[in-house]
N, C-alpha and C positions, 0 to 999 in steps of 0.2 A: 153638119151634125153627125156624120157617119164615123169619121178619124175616131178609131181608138174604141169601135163600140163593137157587138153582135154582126152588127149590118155592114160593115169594113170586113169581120173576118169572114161572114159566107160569101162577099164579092157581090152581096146584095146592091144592085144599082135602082134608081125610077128614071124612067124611059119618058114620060110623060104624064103632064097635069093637066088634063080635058076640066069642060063643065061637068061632065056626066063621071069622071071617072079618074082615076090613077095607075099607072102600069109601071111595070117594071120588072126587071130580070134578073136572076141568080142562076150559077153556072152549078152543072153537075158534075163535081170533083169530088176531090180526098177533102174537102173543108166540108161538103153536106152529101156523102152518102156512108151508107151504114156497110159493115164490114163484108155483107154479098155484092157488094158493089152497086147496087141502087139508091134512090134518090133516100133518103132518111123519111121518116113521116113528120120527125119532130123539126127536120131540117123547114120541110113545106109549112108548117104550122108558123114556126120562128119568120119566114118570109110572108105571111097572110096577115100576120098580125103588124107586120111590120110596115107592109102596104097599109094596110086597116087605121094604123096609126097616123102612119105620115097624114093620109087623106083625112082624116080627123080634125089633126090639128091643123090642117089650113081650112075646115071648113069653120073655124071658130076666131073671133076674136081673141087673139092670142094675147094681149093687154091684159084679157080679162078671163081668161079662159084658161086650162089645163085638159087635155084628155087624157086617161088611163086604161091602160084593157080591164073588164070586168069579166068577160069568158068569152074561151073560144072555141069552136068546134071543129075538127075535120074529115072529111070522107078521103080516105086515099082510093082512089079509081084503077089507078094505071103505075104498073112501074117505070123507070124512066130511069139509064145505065148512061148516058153521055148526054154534050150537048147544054144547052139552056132550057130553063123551064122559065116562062112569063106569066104573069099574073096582072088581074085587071081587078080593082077594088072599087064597086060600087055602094051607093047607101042605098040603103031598105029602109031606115028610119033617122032623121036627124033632129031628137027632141032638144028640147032644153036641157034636160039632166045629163040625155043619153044619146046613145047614136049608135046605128047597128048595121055593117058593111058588110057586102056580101063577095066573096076574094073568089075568081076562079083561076086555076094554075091549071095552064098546057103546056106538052112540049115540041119540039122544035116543029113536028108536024101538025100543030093545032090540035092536035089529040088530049081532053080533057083529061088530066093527073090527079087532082084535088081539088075539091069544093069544100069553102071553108064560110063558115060565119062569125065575127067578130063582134061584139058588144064591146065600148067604151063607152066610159063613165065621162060626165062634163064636168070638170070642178071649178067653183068659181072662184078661183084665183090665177094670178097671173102662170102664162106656162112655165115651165123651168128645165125645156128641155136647152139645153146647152151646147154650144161649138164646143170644138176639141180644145181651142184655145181656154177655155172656159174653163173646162174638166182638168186640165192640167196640173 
């Protein structure tokens, strides 16, 4: 699902699909930081939401299901100039309509960078997120 989208050009990867959670990592380069040479804020948001979603849409019935972002917040903490930042995406709430995942991003030293919270909408129709094959 990545080829050709947001999540291909930040180098956005997932590490892991736990019960409890989903992880994964983006590198801190010239593709997500801002021109002081730090990590972007929008870069971290773009990767929160992006975790938030992926874990979304496997906690649904994808037959029948679609998730959407509906908002999302962030706290930048810490700056972060090299290296990887990881992130771990858990739910807070996983209603029928809704679902609300709460993202933390550290870097390489465990050192907490961003705290972010995600709201996705649940729609009830089939998903339509697409392979690259797909999108073509």
């Amino acid at each position: 699902m990545r080829r050709g989208t947001l999540i291909e050009t930040l180098g956005i990867e997932v590490t892991a699909v736990l019960p409890d959670s989903l992880q994964g990592r983006m590198p801190v380069d010239s593709r997500t930081t801002q021109p002081a040479g730090m990590l972007h804020g929008g870069a971290s948001v773009a990767f929160a939401e992006t975790l938030a979603s992926i874990a979304g849409f496997l906690a649904v019935d994808r037959a029948r299901f679609h998730v959407v972002g509906m908002e999302i917040n962030a706290n930048h903490l810490r700056p972060v100039a090299e290296g990887w930042v990881t992130g771990v995406a858990r739910p807070v709430y996983r209603g029928g309509r809704a679902q609300v995942w709460e993202v933390r991003i550290a870097d390489d030293h465990d050192r907490l960078v961003c705290i972010s919270r995600c709201t996705l909408a649940v729609l009830e129709v089939p998903t339509t997120y697409l392979g690259a094959e797909q999108r073509a």
